[in-house]
N, C-alpha and C positions, 0 to 999 in steps of 0.2 A: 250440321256437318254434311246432309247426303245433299243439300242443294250444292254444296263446294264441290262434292264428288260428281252431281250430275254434271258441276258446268266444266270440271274436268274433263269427264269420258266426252260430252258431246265438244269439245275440241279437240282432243285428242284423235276423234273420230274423225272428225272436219281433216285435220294435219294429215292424217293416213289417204283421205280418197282423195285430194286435193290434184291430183294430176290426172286421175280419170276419168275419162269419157262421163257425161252425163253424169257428173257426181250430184248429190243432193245432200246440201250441207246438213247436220241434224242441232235443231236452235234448242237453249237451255232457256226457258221463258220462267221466270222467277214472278213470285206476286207475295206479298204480305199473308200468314195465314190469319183468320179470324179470331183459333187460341192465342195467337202468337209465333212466331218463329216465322218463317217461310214455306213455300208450297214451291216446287218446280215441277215443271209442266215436258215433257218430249215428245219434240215435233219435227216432221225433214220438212225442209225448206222444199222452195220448187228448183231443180236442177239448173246450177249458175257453176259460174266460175267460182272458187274458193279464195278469197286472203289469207293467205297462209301466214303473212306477219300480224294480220286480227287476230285468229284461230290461236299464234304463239302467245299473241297480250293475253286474249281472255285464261289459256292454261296456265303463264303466271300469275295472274290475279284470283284466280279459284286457287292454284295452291298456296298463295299467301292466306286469303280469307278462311282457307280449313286450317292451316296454322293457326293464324289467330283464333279461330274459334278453338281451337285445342289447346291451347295458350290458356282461354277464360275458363273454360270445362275443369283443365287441373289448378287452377288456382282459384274455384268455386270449392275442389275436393278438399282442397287444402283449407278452407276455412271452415268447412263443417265439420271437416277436422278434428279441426282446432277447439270450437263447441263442442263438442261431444268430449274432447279432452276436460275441458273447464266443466262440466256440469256433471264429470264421474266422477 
């Protein structure tokens, strides 16, 4: 869930500086971690022009995927739940 947040804020950030002089975009670089889960990485780009209709995709798509992962988190809770019901 903090990878969905960073690639959040680093759009959210992108959308705010998008019309200023020398903006430098800040990238949400994601990798597989080795336990498991995700690692995200922040980084500013080198100073360009900003797409601001890219910057709005990725903010939708980070807020879906912390949805869903928040989706799976309470219907993990819900099943352990459920076990710890049946085995008291």
């Amino acid at each position: 869930m903090r990878a969905g947040a960073a690639r959040l804020d680093s759009a959210a950030y992108n959308i705010a500086v998008a019309g200023a002089d020398s903006a430098r975009p800040v990238l949400a670089v994601q990798a597989a971690a080795p336990q498991g889960g995700v690692l995200t990485n922040m980084s500013e780009g080198p100073p360009a022009p900003i797409d601001v209709a890219s910057a709005l995709v990725d903010a939708m798509e980070a807020g879906i995927t912390y949805r869903a992962n928040a989706s799976v988190m309470r219907a993990a809770d819900g099943m352990i739940g459920m076990l710890f019901d049946r085995s008291g």
